[in-house]
Every structure is written in structure tokens, then in C-alpha cells.
Backbone and ligand atoms as CSV (ligand in chain L), in Angstrom:
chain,resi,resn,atom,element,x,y,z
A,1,UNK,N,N,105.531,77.173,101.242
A,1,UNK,CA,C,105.874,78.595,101.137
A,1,UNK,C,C,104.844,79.334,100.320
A,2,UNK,N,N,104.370,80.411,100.792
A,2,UNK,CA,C,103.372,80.931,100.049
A,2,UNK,C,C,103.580,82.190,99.327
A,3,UNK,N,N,105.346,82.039,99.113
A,3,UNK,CA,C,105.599,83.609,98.343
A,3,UNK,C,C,106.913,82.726,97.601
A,4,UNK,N,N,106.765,83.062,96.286
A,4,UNK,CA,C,107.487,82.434,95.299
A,4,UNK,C,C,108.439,83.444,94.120
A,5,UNK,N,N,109.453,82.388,93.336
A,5,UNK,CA,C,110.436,83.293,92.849
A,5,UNK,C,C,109.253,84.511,91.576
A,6,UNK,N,N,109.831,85.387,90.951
A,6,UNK,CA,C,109.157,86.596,90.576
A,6,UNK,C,C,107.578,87.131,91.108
A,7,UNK,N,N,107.562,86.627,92.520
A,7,UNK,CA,C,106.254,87.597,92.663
A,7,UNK,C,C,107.241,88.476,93.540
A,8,UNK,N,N,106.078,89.686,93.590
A,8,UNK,CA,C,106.640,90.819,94.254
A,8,UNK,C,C,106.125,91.181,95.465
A,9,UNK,N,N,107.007,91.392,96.130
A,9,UNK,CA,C,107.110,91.772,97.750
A,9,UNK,C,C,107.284,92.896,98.557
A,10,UNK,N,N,106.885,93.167,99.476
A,10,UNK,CA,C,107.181,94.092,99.762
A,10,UNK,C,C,107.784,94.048,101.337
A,11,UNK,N,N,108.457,95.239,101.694
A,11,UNK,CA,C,109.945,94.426,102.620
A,11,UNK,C,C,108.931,94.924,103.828
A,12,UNK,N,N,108.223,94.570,104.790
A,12,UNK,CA,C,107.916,94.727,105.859
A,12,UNK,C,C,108.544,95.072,107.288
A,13,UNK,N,N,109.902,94.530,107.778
A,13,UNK,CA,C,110.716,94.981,108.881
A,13,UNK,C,C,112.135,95.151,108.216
A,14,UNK,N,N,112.881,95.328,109.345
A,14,UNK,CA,C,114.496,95.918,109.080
A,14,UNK,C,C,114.704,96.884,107.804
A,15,UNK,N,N,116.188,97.417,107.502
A,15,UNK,CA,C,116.271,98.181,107.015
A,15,UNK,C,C,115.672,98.697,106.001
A,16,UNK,N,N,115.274,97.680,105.125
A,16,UNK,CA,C,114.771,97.906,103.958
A,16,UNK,C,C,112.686,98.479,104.049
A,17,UNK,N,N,112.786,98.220,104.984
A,17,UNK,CA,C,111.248,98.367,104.986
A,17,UNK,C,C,110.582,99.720,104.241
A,18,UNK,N,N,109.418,98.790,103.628
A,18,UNK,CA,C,109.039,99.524,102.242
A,18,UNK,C,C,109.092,99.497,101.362
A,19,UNK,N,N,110.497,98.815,101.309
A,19,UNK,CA,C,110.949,98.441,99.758
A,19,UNK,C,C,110.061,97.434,98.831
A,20,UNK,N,N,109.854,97.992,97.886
A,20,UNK,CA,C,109.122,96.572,97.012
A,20,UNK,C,C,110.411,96.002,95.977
A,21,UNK,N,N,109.955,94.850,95.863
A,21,UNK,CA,C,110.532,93.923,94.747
A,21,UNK,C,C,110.381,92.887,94.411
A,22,UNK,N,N,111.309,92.381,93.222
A,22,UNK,CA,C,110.851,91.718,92.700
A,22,UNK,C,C,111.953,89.803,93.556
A,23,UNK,N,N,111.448,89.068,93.465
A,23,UNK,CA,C,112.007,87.615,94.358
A,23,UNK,C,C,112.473,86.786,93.000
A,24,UNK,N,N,113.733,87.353,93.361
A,24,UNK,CA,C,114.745,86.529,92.638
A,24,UNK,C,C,115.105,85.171,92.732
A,25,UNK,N,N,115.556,85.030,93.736
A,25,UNK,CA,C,115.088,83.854,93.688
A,25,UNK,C,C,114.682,83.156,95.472
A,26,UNK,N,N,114.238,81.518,95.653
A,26,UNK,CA,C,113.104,81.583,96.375
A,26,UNK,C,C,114.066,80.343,97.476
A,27,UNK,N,N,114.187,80.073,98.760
A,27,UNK,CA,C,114.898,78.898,99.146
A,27,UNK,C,C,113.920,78.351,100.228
A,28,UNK,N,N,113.050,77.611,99.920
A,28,UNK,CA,C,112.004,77.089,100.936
A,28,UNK,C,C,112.266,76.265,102.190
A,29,UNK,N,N,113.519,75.560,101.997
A,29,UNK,CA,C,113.988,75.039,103.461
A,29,UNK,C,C,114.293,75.553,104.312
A,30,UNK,N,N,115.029,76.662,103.819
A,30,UNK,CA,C,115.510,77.934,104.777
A,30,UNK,C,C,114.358,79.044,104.909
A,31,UNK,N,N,112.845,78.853,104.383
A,31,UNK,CA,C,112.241,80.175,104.486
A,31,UNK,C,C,112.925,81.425,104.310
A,32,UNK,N,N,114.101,81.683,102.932
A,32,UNK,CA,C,114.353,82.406,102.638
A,32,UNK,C,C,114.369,82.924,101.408
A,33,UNK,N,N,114.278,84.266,100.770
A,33,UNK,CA,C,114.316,84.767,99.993
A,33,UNK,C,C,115.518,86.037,99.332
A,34,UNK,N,N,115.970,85.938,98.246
A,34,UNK,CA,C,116.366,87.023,97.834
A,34,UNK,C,C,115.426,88.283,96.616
A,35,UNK,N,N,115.448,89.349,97.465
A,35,UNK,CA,C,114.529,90.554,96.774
A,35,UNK,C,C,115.500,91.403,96.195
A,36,UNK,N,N,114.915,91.337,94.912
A,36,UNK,CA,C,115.433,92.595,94.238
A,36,UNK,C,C,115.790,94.109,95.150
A,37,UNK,N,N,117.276,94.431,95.312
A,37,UNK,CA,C,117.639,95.880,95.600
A,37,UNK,C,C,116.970,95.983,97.311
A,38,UNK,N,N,117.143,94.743,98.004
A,38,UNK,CA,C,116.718,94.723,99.621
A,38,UNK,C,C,117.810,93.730,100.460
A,39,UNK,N,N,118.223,94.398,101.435
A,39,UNK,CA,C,119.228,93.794,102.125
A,39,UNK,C,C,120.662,93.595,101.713
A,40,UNK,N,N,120.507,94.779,100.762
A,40,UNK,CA,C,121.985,94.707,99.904
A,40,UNK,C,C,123.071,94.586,101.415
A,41,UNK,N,N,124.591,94.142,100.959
A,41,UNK,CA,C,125.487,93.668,101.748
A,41,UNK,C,C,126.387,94.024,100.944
A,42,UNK,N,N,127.537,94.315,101.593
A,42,UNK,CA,C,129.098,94.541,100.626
A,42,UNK,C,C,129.830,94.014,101.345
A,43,UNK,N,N,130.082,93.601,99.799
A,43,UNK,CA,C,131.773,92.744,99.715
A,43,UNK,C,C,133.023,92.675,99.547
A,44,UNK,N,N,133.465,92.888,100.063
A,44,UNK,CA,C,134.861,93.125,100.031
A,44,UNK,C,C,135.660,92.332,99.231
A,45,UNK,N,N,136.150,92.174,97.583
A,45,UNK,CA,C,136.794,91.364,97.335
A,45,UNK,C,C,138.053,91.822,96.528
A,46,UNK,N,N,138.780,90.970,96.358
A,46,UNK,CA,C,140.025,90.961,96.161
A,46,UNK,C,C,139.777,90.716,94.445
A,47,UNK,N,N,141.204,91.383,93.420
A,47,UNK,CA,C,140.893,91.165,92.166
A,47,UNK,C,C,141.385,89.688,91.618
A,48,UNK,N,N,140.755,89.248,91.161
A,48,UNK,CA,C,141.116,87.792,90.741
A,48,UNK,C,C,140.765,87.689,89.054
A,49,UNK,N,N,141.643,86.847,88.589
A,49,UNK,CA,C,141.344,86.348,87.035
A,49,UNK,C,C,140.062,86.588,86.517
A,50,UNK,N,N,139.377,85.964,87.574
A,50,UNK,CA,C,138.014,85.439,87.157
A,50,UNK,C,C,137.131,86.560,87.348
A,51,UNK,N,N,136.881,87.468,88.568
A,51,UNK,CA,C,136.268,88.631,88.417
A,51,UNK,C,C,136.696,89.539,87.774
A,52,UNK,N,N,137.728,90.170,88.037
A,52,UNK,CA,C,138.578,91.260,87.498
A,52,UNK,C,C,138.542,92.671,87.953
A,53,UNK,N,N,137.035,92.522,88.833
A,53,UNK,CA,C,136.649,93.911,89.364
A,53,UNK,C,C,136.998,93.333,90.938
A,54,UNK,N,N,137.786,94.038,91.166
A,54,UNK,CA,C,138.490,94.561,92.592
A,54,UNK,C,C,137.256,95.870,93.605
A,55,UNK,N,N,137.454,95.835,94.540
A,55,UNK,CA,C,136.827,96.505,95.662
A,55,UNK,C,C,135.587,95.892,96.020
A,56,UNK,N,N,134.526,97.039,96.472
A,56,UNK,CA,C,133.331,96.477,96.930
A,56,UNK,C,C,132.673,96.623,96.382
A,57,UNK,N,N,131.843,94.818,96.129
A,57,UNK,CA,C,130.567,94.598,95.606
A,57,UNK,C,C,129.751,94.558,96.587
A,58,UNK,N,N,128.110,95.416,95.963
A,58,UNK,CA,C,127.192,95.580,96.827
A,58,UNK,C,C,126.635,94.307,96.208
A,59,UNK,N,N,125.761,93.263,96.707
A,59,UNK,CA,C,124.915,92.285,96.519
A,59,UNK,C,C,123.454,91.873,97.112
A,60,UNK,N,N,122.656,91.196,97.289
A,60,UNK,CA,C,121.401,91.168,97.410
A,60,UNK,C,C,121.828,89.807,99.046
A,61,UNK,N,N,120.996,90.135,100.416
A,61,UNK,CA,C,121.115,88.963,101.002
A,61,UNK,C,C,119.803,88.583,101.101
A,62,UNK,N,N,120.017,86.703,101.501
A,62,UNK,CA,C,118.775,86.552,101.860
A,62,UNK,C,C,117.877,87.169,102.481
A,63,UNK,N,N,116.729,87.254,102.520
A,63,UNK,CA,C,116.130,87.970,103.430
A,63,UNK,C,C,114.881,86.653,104.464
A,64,UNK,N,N,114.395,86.606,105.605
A,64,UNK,CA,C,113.388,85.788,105.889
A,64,UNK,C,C,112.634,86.235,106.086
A,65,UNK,N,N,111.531,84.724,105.182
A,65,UNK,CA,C,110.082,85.125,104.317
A,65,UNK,C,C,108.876,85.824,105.532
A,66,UNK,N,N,109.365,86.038,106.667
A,66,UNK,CA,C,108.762,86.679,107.842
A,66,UNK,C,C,109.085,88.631,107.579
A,67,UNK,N,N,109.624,88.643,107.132
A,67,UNK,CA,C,109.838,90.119,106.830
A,67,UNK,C,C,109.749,90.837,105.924
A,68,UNK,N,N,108.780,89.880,104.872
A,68,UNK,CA,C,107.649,90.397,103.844
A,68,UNK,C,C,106.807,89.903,103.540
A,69,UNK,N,N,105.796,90.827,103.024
A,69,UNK,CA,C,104.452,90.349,102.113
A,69,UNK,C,C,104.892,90.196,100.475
A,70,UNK,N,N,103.619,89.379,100.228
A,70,UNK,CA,C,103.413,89.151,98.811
A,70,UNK,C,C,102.067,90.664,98.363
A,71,UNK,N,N,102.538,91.032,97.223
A,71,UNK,CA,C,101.669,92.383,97.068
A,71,UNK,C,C,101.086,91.271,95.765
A,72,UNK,N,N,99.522,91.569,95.954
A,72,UNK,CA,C,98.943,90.557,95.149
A,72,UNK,C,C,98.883,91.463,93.617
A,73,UNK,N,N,99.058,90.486,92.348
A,73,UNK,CA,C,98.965,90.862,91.228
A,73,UNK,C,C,98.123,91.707,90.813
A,74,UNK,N,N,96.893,91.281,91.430
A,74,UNK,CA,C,95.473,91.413,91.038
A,74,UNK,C,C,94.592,93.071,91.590
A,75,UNK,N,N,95.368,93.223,92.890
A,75,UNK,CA,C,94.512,94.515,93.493
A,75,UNK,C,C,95.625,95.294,93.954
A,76,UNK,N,N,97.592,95.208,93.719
A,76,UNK,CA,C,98.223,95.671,94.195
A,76,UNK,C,C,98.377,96.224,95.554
A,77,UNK,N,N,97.924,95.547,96.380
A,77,UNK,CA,C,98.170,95.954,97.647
A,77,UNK,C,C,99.208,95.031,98.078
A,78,UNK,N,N,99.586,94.743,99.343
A,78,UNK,CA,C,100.198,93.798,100.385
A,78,UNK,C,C,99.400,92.910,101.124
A,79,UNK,N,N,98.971,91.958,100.634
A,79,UNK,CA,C,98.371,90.518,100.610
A,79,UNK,C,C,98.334,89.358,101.579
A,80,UNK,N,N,97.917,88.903,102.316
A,80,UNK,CA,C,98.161,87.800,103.433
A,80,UNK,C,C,97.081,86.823,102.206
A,81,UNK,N,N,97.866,85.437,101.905
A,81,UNK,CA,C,97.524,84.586,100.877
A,81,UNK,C,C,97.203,83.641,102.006
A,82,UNK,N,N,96.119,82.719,101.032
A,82,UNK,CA,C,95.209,81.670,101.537
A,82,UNK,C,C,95.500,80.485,100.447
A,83,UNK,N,N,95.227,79.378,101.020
A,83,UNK,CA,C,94.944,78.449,99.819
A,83,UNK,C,C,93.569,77.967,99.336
A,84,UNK,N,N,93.096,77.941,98.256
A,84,UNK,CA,C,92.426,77.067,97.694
A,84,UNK,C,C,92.518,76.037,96.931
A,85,UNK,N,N,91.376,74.713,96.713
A,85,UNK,CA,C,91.734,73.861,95.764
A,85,UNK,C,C,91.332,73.917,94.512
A,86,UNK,N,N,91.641,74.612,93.498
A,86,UNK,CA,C,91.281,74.635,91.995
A,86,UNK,C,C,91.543,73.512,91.164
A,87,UNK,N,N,90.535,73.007,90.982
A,87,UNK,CA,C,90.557,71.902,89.902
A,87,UNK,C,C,91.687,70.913,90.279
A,88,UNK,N,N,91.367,70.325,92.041
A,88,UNK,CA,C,92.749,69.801,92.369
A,88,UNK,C,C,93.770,70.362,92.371
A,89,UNK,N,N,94.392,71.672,92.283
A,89,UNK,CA,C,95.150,72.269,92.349
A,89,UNK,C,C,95.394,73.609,93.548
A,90,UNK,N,N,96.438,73.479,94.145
A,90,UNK,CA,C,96.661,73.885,95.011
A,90,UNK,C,C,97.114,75.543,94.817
A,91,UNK,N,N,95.860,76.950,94.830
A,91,UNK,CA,C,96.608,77.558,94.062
A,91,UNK,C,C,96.640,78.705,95.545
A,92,UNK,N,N,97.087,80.311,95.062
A,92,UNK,CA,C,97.256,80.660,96.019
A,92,UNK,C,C,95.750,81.951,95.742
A,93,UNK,N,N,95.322,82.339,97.376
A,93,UNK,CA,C,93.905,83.394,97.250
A,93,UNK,C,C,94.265,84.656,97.770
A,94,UNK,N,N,94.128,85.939,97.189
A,94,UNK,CA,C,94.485,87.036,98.160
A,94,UNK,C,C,93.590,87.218,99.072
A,95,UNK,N,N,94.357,87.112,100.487
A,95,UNK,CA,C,92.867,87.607,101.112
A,95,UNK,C,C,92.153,89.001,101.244
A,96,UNK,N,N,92.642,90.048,100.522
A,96,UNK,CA,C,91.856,91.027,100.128
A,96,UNK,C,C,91.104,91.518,99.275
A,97,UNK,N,N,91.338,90.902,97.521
A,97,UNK,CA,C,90.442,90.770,96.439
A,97,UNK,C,C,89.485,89.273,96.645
A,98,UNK,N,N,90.470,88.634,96.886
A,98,UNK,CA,C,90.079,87.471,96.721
A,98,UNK,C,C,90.007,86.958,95.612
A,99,UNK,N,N,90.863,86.990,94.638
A,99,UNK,CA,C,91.259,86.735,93.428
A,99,UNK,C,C,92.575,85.738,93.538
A,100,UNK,N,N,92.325,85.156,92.848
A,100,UNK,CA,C,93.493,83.540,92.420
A,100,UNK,C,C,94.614,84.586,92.125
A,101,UNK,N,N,95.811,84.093,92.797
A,101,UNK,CA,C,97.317,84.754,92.894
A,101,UNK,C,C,97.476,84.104,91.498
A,102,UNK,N,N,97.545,82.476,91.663
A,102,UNK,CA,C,98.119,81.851,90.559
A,102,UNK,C,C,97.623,80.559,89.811
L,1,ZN,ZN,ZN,94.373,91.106,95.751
């Protein structure tokens, strides 16, 4: 996977498109991601002990890693990443600065 938890993304198709954020967190088997404030979903829940807040919660859904970019640290744009080997290490390259992601 070449887009990981806190880098930032930006939402490329469906509703959210445009949206940037931040990748909360990252699920690589599923090529999925959850982005900060993208693909929100509501929930309908019932009040229970344990929540206590009744009605609808808005929440974050996965999103798949096909329907965003990584916006590189380095030159802030929206990034198509490469790999290189650094010092044996497998890191990630923007291909528009061309500056080490990580
Ligand atoms: Zn860059």
C-alpha cells in the first residue's frame, strides 16, 4: 500500500471529491482507508447504557485506496508515489518533487 495512516489525501471520486484529509486509520487487505471528515455515513442508533447519546451519529466510512491520492508532504500537491531503495529501505518517492515521502 502506498498511502498510509496520517498522511494526507485527497478524495479523488464520489461524493467527497476534493476533500482533503487526514488517514486515520489504514486497512491494507481490504485496500481501504478511513479519511478524516470523507464518506461520512449515519447512524441510526438507539440509546443504550453505554452510549447514552440516542439518534444519529454521523461517522467516517471506509473509503477505497482507488479514490484517492496521497498529497506529498514535501511540494503539497496530489502525488502518484514510487518506490525507492534507501539504505535498504523501502521508502516512498513523489513523483512530482521527487523528494523522499518517508
Ligand atoms: Zn512532492
Amino acid at each position: 500500500m502506498n498511502i498510509r495512516k496520517n498522511d494526507t489525501v485527497l478524495v479523488i471520486s464520489g461524493k467527497d471529491k476534493g476533500k482533503k484529509g487526514k488517514v486515520r486509520y489504514a486497512f491494507p487487505k481490504e485496500k481501504r482507508l478511513v479519511v478524516e471528515g470523507a464518506n461520512m455515513i449515519k447512524r441510526h442508533t438507539r440509546a443504550r447504557a453505554m452510549t447514552r447519546q440516542a439518534g444519529i451519529i454521523e461517522r467516517e466510512a471506509p473509503l477505497h485506496i482507488s479514490k484517492v491520492m496521497l498529497i506529498c508532504n514535501k511540494c503539497n500537491r496530489p502525488a502518484r508515489v514510487s518506490f525507492r531503495l534507501l539504505e535498504e529501505k523501502r521508502v516512498r518517492v513523489c513523483s512530482s518533487c521527487h523528494e523522499v515521502i518517508d
